[in-house]
N, C-alpha and C positions, 0 to 999 in steps of 0.2 A: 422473547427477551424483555417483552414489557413491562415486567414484575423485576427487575434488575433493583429499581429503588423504590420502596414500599412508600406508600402515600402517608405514611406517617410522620416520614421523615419532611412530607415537602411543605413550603410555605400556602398554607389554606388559600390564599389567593390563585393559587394554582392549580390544586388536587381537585376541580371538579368545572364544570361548564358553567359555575355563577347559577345552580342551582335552575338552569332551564331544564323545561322536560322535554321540549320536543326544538331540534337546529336544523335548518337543512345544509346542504353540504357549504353553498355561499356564506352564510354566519357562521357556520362551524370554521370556514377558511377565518375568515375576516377577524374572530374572536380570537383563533389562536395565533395570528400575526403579531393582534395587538399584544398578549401576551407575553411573547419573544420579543418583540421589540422592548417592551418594559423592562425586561430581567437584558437588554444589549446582547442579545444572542445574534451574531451574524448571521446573514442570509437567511433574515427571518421566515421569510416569503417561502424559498424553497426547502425550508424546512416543513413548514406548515403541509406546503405540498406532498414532499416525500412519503408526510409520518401518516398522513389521510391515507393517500393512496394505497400505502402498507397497512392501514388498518382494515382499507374496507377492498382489498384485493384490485385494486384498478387501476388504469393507468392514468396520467393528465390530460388526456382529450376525455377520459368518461366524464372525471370531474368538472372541466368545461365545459362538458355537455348536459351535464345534469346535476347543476346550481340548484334547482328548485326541490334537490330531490330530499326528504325529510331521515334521517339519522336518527335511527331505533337505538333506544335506550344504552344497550353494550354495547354499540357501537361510538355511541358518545364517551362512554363510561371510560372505553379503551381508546380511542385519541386522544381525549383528555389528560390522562394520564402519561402519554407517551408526551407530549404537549410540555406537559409540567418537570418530565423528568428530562427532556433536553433543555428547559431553561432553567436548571438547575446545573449544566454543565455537561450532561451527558452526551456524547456526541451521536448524531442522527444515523450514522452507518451502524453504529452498536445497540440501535436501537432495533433499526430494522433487519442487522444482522448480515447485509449484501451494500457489496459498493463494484461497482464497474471499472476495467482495466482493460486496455488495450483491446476494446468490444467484447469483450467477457466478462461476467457476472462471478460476485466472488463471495465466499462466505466471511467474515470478521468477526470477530469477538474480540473480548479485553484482552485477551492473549498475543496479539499480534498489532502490527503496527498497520493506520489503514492507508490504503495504497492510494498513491498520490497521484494524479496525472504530469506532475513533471516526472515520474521516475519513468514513465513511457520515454522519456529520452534514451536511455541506457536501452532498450527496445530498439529503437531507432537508428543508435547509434552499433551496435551489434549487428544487424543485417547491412548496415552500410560499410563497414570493416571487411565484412567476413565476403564480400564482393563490390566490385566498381559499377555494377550498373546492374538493370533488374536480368537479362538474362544471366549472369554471373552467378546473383540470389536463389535465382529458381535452381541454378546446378549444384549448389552449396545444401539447398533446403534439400535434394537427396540424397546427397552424404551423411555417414554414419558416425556425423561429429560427435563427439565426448565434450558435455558444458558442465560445469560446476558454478551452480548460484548460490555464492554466501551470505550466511543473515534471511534466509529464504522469506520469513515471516508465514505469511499465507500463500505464499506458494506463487505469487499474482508471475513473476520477473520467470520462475521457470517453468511453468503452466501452459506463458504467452510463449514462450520461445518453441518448449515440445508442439506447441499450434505449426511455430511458421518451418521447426524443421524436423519432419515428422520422420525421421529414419534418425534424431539424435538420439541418444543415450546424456540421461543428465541425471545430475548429482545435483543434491539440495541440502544445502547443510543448515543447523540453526542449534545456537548449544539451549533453545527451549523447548522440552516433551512434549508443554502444549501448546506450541504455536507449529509444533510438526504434527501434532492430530489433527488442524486447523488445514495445513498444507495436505494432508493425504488426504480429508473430505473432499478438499476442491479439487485435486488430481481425479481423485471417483467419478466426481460428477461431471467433468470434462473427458472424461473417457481415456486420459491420459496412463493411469497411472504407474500402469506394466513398463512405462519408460522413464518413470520419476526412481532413484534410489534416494528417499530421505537418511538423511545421516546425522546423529545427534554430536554434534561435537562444537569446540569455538572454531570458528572460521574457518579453514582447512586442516587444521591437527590432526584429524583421521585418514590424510592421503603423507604427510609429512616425508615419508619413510619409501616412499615408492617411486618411480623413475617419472616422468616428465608424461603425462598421459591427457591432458586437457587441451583441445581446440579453440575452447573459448572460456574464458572466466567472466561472471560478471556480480556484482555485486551492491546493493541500496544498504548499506552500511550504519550501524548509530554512529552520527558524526555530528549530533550539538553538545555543545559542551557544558559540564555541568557548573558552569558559571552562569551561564547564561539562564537556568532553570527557572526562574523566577520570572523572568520577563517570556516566559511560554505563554499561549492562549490558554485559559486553563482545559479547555475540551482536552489539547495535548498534554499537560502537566500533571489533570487528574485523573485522564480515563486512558491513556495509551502505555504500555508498558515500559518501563524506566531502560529495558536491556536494549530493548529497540532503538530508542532514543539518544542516548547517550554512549559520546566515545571516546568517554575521559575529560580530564577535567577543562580541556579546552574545545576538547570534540577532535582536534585532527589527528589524537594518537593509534589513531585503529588503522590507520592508514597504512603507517610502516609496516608493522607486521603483515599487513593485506598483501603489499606488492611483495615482498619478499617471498613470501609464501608464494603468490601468482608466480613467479619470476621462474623458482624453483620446476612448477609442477605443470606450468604451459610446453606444449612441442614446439620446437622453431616453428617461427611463423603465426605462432596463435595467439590469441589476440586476448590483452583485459581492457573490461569494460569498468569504470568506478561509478554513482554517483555520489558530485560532492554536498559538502556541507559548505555554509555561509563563509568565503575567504579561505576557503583551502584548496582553491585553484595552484597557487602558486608552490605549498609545500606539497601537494600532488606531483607537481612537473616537478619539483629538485628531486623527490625521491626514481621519478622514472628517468630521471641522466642518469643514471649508472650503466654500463658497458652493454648488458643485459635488453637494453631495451631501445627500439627505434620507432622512428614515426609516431613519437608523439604527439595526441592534439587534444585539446580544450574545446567542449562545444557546450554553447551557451543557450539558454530557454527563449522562449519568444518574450521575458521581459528584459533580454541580453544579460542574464544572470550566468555565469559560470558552471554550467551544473553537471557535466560529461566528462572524465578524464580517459584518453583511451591510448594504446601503445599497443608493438607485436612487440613478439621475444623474440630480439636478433639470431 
């Protein structure tokens, strides 16, 4: 993916290693810090890290461990340029093509939205629903629950869960072709996939018609709204996909149609998982008072941000 933005396009100060011939890995780090710090790329540091290590196949203690070690020509040629093209905006998971979920390795591309470590909540919160304590979990993980994860993207939310319940059958929906070829590489490579059915459609539209067959729903929804667009990081504004992202013009209207559809196509007793968007805690819980649903609860992130919406179907 490192040819994504042609060095033509980048600011000269950027497109080449300031014309050294020979760095070893400690200046190559130290150069491309400075670099990203200049152009205000967050987490300069661990970008710098990431993009090395993916350049030259290693992990962070080789690099630690071998500072002195001197960077052959292409290998300069090709940091540097991954270098330049995430201080120009591009975000460092798109570059290196893998970002980490729930202790899983994932693929990304511009197609898909990259997986967040708060959406591990909705994770979190889905095995804690679906049992009161861990032996409960273990008898549930081999039941032949039926899960439906909307908005799949790369597949991260139903990938992890066919992990922890390996007798489910799950359903993956997403209405984009290629953020579903995105999700069926990663099901491949996790040996999942014979239990994954990806299904192209908006949100549950393609079960609509059919009787109550879901155990568990859950869902990382676009829920910023496109008012807010402008005030994005641009990493998100330029390089993550708009469908992903956005869920109407204030971000909570994907919601309604979410639970209702859930509501419909859950069995008694089974359970939707949401996460939310910034302040839609509270139009979350009005929409789950209706008759339809009980035990509703709000669970918040470790910075006590609202980010879980979760209820059974009475």
């Amino acid at each position: 993916m490192s040819d994504r933005l042609p060095t033509t396009n980048l600011p000269s100060r950027l497109a080449s290693p300031h014309g050294k011939s020979m760095m070893d890995v400690r200046s190559a780090l130290a150069d491309a810090i400075a670099q990203l710090e200049h152009e205000n790329v967050p987490s300069a540091r661990l970008a710098a890290e990431l993009l090395l290590m993916h350049t030259l196949g290693q992990d962070r203690a080789w690099l630690y461990g071998h500072t002195e070690k001197k960077l052959d020509t292409l290998a300069m040629e090709q940091y540097f340029l991954l270098i330049a093209q995430r201080a120009s905006g591009i975000p460092t998971q798109q570059l290196t093509g893998r970002q980490e979920f729930w202790g899983l390795d994932f693929e990304v591309t511009p197609d898909v939205l990259i997986p967040r470590p708060e959406t591990e909540h909705v994770i979190e919160v889905a095995l804690e629903r679906l049992g009161t304590g861990p032996d409960a979990i273990r008898t549930r993980r081999k039941e032949a629950l039926r899960v439906a994860d909307v908005g799949t993207g790369s597949g991260c939310i139903a990938i992890s869960l066919a992990k922890e319940f390996q007798s489910a059958r799950i359903f993956a929906t997403d209405i984009s072709p290629r953020a579903l070829e995105v999700a069926r590489r990663n099901a491949t490579r996790h040996g999942i996939a014979s239990r994954i059915r990806f299904v192209e459609c908006n949100l549950l539209d393609a079960f609509e018609r059919r009787p109550p067959q879901f155990d568990l729903i859950v869902s990382n929804p676009p829920y910023i709204g496109r008012q807010e667009a402008a005030s994005l990081p641009r990493e998100v504004r330029e390089h993550e996909p708009d469908i992903a992202l956005f869920g109407g013009e204030t971000g909570v209207e994907i919601y309604a149609p979410l639970v209702t559809q859930a509501g419909a196509l859950l069995k008694p007793g089974g359970v939707v998982v949401l996460e939310l968007g910034h302040d839609a805690a509270e139009h979350v819980r009005s929409l789950m008072g209706a008759p339809e649903w009980t035990n509703v609860g709000i669970t918040s992130d470790l910075r006590g941000i609202p980010r879980v919406a979760s209820a059974e179907r009475s």
